[in-house]
Jmol script that loads the backbone (N, CA, C; Angstrom):
load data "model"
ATOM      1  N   UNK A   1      34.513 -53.819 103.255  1.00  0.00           N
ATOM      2  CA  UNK A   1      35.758 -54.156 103.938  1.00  0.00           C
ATOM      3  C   UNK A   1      35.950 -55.667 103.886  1.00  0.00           C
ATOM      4  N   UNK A   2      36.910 -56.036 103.578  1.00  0.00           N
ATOM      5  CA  UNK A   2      37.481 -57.226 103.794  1.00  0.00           C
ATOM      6  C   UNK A   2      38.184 -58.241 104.651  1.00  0.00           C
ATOM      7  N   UNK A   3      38.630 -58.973 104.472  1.00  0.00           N
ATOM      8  CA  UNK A   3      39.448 -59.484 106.063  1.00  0.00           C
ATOM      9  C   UNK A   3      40.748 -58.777 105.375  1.00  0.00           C
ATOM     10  N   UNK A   4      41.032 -59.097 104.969  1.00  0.00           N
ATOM     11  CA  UNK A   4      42.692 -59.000 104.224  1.00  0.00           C
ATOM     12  C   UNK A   4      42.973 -57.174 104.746  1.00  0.00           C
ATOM     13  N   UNK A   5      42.020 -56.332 104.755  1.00  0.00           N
ATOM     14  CA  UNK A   5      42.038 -54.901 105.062  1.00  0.00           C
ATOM     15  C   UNK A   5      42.395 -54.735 106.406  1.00  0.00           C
ATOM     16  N   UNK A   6      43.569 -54.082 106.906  1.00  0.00           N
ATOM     17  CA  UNK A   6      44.180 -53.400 107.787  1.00  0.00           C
ATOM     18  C   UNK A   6      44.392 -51.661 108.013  1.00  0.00           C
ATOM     19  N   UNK A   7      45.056 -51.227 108.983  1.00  0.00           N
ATOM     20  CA  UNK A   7      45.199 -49.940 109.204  1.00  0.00           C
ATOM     21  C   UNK A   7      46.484 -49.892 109.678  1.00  0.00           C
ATOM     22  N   UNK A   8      47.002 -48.928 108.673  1.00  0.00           N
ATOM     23  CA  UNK A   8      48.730 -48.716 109.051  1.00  0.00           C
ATOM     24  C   UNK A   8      48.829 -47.079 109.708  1.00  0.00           C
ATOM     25  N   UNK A   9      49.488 -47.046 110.501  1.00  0.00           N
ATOM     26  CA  UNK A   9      49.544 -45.773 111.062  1.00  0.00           C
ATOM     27  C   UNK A   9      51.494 -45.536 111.397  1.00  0.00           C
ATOM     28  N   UNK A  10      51.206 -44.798 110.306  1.00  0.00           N
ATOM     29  CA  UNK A  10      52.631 -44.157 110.495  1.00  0.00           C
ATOM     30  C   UNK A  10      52.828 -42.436 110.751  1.00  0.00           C
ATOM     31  N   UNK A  11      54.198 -42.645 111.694  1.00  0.00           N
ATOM     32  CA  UNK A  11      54.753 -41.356 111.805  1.00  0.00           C
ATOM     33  C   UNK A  11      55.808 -40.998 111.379  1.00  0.00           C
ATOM     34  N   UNK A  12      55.856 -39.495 110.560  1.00  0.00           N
ATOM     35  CA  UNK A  12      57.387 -39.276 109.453  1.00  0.00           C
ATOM     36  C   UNK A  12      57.565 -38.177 110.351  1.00  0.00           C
ATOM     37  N   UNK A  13      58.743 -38.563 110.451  1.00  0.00           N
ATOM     38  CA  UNK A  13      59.653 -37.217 110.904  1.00  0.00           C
ATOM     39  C   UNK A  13      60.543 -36.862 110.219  1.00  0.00           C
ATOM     40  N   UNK A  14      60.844 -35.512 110.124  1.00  0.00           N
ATOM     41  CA  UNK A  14      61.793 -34.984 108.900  1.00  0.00           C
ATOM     42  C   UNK A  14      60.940 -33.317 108.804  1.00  0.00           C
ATOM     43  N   UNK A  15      61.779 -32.995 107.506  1.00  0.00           N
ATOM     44  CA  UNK A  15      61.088 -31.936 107.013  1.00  0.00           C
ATOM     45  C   UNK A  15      59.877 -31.837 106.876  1.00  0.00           C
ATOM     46  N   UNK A  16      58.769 -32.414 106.910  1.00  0.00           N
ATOM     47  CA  UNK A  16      57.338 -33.045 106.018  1.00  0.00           C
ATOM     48  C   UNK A  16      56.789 -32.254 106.315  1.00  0.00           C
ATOM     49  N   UNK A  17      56.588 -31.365 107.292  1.00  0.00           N
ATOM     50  CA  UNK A  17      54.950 -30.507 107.491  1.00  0.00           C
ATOM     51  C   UNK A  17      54.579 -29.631 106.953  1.00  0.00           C
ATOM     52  N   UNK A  18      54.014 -29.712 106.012  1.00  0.00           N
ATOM     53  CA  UNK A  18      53.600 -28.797 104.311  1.00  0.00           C
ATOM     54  C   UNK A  18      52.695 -29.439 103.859  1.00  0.00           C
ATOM     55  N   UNK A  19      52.084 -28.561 103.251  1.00  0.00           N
ATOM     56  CA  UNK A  19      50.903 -28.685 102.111  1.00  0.00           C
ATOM     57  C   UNK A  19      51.463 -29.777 101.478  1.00  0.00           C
ATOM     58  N   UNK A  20      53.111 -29.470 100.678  1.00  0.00           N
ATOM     59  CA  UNK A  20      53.217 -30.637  99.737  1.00  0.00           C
ATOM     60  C   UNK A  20      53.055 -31.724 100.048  1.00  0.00           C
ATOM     61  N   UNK A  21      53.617 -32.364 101.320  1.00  0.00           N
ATOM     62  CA  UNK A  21      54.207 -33.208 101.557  1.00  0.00           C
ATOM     63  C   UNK A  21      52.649 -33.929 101.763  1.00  0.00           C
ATOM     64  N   UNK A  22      51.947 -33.368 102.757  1.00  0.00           N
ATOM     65  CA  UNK A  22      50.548 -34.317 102.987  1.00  0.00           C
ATOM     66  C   UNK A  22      49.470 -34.231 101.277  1.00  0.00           C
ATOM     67  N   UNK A  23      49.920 -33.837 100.447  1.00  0.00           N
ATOM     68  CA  UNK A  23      49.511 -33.725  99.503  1.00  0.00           C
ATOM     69  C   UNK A  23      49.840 -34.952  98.185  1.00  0.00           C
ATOM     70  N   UNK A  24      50.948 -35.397  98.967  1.00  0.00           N
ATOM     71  CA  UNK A  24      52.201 -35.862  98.040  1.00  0.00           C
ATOM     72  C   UNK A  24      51.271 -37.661  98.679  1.00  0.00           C
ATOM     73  N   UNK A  25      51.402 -37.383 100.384  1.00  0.00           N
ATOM     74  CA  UNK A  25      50.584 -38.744 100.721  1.00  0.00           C
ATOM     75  C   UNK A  25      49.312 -39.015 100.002  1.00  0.00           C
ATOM     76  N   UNK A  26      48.370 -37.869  99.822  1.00  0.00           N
ATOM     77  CA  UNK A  26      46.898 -37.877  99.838  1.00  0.00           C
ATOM     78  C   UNK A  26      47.137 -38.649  98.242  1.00  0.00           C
ATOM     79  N   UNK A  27      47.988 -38.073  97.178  1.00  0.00           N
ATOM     80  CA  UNK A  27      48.261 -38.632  96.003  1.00  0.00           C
ATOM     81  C   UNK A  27      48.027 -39.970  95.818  1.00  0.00           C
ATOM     82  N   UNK A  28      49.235 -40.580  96.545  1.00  0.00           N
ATOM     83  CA  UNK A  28      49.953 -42.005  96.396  1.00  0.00           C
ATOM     84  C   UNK A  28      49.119 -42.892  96.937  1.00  0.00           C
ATOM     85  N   UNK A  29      48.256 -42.455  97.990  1.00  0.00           N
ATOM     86  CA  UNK A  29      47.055 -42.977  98.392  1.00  0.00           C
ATOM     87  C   UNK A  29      45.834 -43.184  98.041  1.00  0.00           C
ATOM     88  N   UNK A  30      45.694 -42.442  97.413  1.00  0.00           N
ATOM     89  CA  UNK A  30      44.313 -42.338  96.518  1.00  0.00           C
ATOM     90  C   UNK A  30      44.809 -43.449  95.399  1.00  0.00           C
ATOM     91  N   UNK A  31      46.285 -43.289  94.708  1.00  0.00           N
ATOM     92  CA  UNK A  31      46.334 -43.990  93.789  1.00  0.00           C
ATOM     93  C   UNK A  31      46.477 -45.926  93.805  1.00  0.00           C
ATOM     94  N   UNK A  32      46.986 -45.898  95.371  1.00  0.00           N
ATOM     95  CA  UNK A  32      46.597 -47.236  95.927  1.00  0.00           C
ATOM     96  C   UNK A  32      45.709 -47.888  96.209  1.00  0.00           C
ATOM     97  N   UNK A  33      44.228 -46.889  96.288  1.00  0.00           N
ATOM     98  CA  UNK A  33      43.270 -47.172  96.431  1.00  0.00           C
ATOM     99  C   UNK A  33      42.789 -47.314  97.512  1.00  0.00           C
ATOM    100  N   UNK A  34      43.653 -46.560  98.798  1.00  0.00           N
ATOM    101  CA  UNK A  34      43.547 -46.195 100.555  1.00  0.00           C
ATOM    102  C   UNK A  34      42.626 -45.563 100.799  1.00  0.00           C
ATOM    103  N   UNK A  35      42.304 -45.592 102.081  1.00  0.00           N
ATOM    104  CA  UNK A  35      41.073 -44.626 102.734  1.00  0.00           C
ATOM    105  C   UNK A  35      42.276 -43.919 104.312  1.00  0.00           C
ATOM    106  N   UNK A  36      41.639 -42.889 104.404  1.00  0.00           N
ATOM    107  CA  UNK A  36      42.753 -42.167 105.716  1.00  0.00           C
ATOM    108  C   UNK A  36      42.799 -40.908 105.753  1.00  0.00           C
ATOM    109  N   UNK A  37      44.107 -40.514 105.993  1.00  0.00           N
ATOM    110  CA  UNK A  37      44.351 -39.016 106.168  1.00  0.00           C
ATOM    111  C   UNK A  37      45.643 -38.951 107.003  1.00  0.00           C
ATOM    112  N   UNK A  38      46.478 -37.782 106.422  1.00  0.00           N
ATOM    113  CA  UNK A  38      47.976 -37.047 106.882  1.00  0.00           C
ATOM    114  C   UNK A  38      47.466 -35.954 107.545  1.00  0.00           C
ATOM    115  N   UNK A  39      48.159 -36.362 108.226  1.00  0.00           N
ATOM    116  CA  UNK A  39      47.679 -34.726 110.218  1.00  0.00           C
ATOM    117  C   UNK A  39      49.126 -33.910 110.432  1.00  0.00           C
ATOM    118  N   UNK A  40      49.188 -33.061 110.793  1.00  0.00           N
ATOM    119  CA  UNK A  40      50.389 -32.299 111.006  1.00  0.00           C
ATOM    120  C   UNK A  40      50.043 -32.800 112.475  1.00  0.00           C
ATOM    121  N   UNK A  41      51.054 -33.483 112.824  1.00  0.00           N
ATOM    122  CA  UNK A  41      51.152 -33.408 114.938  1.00  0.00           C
ATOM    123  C   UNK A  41      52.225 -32.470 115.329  1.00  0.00           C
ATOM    124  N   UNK A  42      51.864 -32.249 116.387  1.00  0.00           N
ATOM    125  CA  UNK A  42      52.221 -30.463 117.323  1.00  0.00           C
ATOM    126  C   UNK A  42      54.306 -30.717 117.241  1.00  0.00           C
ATOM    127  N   UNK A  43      54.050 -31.963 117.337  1.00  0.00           N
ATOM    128  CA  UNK A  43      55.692 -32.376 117.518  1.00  0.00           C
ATOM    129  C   UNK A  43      56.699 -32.260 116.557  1.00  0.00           C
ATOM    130  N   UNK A  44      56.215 -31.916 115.412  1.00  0.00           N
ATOM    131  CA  UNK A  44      56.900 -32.063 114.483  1.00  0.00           C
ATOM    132  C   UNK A  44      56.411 -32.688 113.053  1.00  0.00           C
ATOM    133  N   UNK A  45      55.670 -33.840 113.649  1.00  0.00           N
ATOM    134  CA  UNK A  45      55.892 -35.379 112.854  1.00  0.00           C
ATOM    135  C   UNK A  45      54.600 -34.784 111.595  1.00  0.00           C
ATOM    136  N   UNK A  46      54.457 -35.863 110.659  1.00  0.00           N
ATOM    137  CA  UNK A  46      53.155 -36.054 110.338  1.00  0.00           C
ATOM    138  C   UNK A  46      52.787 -37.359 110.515  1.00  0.00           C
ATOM    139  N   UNK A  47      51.676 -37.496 111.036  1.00  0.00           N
ATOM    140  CA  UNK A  47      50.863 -38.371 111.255  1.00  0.00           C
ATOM    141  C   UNK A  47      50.034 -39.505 110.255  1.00  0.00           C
ATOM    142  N   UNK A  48      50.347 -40.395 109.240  1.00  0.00           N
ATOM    143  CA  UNK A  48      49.576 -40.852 108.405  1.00  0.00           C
ATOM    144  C   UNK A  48      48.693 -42.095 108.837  1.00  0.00           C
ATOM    145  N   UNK A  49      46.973 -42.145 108.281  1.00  0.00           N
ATOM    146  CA  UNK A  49      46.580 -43.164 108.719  1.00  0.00           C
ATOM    147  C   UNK A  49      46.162 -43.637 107.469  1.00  0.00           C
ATOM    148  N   UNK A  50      46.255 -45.032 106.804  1.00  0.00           N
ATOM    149  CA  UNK A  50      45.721 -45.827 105.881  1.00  0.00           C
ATOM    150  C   UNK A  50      44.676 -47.251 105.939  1.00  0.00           C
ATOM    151  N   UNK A  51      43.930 -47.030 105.403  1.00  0.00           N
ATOM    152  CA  UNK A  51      42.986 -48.479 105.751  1.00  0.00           C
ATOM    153  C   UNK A  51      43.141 -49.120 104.318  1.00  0.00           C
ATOM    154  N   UNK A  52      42.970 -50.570 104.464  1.00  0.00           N
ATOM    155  CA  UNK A  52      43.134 -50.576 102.746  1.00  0.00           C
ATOM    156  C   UNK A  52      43.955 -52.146 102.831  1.00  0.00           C
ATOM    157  N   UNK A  53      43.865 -53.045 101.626  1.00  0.00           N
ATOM    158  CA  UNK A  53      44.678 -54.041 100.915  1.00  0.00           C
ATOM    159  C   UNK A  53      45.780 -54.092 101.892  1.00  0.00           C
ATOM    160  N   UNK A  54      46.373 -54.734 102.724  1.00  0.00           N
ATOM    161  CA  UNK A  54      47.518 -55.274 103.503  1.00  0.00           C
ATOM    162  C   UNK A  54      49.174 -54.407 102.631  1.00  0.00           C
ATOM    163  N   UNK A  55      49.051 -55.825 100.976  1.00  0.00           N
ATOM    164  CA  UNK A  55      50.019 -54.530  99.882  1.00  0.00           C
ATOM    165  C   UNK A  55      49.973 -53.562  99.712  1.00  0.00           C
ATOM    166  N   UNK A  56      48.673 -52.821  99.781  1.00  0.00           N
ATOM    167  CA  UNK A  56      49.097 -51.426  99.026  1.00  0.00           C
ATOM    168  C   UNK A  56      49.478 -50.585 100.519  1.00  0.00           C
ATOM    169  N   UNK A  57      48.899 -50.809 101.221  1.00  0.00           N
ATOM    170  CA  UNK A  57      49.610 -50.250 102.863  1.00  0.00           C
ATOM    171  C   UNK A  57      51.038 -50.138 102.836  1.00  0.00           C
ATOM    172  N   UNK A  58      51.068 -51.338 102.675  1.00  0.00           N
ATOM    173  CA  UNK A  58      53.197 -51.768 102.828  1.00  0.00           C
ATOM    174  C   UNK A  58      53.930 -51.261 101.227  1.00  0.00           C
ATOM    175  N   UNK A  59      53.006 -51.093 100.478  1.00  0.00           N
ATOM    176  CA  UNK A  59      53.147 -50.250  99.369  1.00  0.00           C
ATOM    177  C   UNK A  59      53.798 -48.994  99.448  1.00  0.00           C
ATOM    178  N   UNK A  60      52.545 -48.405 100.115  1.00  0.00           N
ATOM    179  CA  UNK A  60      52.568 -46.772 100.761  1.00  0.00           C
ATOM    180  C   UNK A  60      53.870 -46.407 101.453  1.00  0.00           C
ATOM    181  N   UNK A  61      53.987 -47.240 102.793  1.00  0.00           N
ATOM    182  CA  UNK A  61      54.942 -47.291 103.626  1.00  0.00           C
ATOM    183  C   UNK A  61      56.102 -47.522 102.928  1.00  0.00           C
ATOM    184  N   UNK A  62      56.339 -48.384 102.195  1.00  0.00           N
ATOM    185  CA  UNK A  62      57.699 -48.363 101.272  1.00  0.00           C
ATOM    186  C   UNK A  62      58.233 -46.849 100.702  1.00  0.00           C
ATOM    187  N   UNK A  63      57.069 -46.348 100.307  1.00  0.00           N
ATOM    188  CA  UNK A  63      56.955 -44.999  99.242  1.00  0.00           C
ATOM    189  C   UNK A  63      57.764 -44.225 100.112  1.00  0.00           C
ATOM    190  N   UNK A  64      56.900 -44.004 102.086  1.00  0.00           N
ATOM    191  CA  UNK A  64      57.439 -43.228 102.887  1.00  0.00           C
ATOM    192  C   UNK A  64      58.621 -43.447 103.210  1.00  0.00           C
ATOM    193  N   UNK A  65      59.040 -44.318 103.187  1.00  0.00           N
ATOM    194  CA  UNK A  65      60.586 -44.729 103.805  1.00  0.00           C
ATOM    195  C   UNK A  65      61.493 -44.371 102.756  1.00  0.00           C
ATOM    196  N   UNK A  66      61.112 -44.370 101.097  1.00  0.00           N
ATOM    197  CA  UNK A  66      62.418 -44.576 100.430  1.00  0.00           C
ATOM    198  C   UNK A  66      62.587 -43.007 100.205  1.00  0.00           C
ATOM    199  N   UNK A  67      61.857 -41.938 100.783  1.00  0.00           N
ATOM    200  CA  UNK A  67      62.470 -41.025 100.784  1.00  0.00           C
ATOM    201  C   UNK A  67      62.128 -39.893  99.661  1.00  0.00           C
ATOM    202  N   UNK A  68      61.481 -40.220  99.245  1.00  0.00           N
ATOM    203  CA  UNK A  68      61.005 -40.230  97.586  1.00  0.00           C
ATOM    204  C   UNK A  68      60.075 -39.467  97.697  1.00  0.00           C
ATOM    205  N   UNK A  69      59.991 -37.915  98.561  1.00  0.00           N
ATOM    206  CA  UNK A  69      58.992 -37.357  98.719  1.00  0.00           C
ATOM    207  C   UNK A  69      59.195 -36.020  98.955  1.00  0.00           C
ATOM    208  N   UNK A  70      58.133 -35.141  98.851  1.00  0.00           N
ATOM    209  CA  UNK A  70      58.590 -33.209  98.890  1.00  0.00           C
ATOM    210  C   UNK A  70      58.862 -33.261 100.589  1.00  0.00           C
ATOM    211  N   UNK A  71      59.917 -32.617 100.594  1.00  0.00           N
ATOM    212  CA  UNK A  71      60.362 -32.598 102.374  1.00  0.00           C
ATOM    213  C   UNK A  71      61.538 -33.580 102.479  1.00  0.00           C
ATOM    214  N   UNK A  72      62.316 -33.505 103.409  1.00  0.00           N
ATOM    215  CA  UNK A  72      62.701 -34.937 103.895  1.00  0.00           C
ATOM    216  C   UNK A  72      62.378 -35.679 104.881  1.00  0.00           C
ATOM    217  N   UNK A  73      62.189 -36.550 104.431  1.00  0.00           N
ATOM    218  CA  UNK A  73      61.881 -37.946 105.692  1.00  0.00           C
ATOM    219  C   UNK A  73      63.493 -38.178 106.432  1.00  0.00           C
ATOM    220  N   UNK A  74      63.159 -38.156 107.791  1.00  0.00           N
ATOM    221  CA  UNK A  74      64.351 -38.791 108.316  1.00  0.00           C
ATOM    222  C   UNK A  74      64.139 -40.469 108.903  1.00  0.00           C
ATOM    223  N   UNK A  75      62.933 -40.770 109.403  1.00  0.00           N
ATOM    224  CA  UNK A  75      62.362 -41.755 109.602  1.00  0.00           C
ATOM    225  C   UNK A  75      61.212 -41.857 110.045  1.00  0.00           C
ATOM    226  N   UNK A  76      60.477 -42.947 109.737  1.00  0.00           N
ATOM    227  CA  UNK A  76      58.979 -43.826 109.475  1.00  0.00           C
ATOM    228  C   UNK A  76      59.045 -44.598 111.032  1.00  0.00           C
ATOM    229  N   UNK A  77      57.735 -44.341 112.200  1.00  0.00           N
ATOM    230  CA  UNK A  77      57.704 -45.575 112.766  1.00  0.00           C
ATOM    231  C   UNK A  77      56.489 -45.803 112.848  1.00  0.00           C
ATOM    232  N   UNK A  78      55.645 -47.265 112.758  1.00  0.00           N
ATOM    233  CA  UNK A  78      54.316 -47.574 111.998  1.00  0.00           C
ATOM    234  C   UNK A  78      53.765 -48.574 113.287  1.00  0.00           C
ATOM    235  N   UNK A  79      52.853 -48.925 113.045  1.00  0.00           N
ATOM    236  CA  UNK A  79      52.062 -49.534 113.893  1.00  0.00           C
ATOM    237  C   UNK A  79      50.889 -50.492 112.840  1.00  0.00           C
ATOM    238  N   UNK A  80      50.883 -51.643 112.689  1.00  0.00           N
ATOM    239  CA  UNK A  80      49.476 -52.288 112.193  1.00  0.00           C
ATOM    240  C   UNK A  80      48.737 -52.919 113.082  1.00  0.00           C
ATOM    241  N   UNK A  81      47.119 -52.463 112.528  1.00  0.00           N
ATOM    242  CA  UNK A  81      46.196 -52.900 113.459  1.00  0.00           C
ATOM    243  C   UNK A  81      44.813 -53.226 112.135  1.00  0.00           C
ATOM    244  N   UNK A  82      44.057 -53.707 113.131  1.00  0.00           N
ATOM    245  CA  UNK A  82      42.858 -54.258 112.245  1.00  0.00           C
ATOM    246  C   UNK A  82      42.408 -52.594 111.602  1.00  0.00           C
ATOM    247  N   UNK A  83      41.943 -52.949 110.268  1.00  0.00           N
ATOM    248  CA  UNK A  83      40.706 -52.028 109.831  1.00  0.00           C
ATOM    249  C   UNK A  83      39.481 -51.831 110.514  1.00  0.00           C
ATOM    250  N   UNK A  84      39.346 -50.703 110.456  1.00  0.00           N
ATOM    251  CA  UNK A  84      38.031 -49.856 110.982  1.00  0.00           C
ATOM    252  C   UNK A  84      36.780 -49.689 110.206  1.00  0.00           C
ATOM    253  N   UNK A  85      37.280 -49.232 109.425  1.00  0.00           N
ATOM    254  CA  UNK A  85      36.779 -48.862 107.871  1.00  0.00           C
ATOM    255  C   UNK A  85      35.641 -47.599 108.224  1.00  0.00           C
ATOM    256  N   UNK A  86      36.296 -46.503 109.055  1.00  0.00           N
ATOM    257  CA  UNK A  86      35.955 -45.532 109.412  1.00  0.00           C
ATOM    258  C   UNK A  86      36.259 -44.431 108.419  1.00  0.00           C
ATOM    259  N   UNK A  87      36.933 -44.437 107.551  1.00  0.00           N
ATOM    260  CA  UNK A  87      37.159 -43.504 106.332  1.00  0.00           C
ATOM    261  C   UNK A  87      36.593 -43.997 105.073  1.00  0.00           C
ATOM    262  N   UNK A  88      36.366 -42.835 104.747  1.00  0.00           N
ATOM    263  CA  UNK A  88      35.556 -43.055 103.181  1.00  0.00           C
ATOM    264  C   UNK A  88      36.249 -42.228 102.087  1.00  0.00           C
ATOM    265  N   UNK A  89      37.458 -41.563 102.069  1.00  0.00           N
ATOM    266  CA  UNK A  89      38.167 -41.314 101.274  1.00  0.00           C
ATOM    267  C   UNK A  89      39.526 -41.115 102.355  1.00  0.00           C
ATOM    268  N   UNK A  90      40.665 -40.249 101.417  1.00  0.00           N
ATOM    269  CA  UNK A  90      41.547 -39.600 102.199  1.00  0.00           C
ATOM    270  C   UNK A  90      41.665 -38.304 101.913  1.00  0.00           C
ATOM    271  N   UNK A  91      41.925 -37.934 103.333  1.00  0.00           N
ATOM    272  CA  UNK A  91      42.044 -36.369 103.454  1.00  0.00           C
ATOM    273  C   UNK A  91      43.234 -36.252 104.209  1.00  0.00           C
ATOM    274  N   UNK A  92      43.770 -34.311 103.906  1.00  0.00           N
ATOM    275  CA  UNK A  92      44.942 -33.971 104.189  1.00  0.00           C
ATOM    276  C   UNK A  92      44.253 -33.149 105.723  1.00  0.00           C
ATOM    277  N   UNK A  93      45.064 -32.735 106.793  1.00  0.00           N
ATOM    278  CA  UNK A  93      44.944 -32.242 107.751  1.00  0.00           C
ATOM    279  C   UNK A  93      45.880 -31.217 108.312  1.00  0.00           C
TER     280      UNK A  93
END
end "model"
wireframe off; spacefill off
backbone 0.3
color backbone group
């Protein structure tokens, strides 16, 4: 872990709660080179957590917002905080 490494925690609301959709995160994440995991929460939302490069976070988060994904997103609200570096890959939930 690095200093530069943070944890973005976002919530999508929209269509998203599917296989695809946390599948679609686990993808784009892996390919950023993130550590985390997409949760179905009871409310609706999905839940994404990323640890990882500051960019490829705000990377990710770009990805989620522009919509550009199986399901629809209606909107992203995120939270950054220090890295944990409690994950060792990403997983879907």
């Amino acid at each position: 872990m690095t200093a530069q490494e943070v944890r973005l925690t976002a919530w999508v609301r929209g269509h998203v709660q599917g296989v695809g959709f946390r599948w679609w995160v686990r993808s784009r994440a892996l390919e950023l080179g993130l550590a985390g995991a997409a949760t179905n929460l009871d409310d609706g939302r999905v839940e994404v957590v990323a640890e990882g490069p500051r960019d490829r976070c705000e990377e990710l988060l770009a990805r989620l917002k522009s919509g550009a994904t199986p399901g629809r997103v209606d909107s992203v609200g995120q939270r950054w905080t220090n890295s944990t570096g409690s994950f060792s890959g990403f997983v879907e939930r």
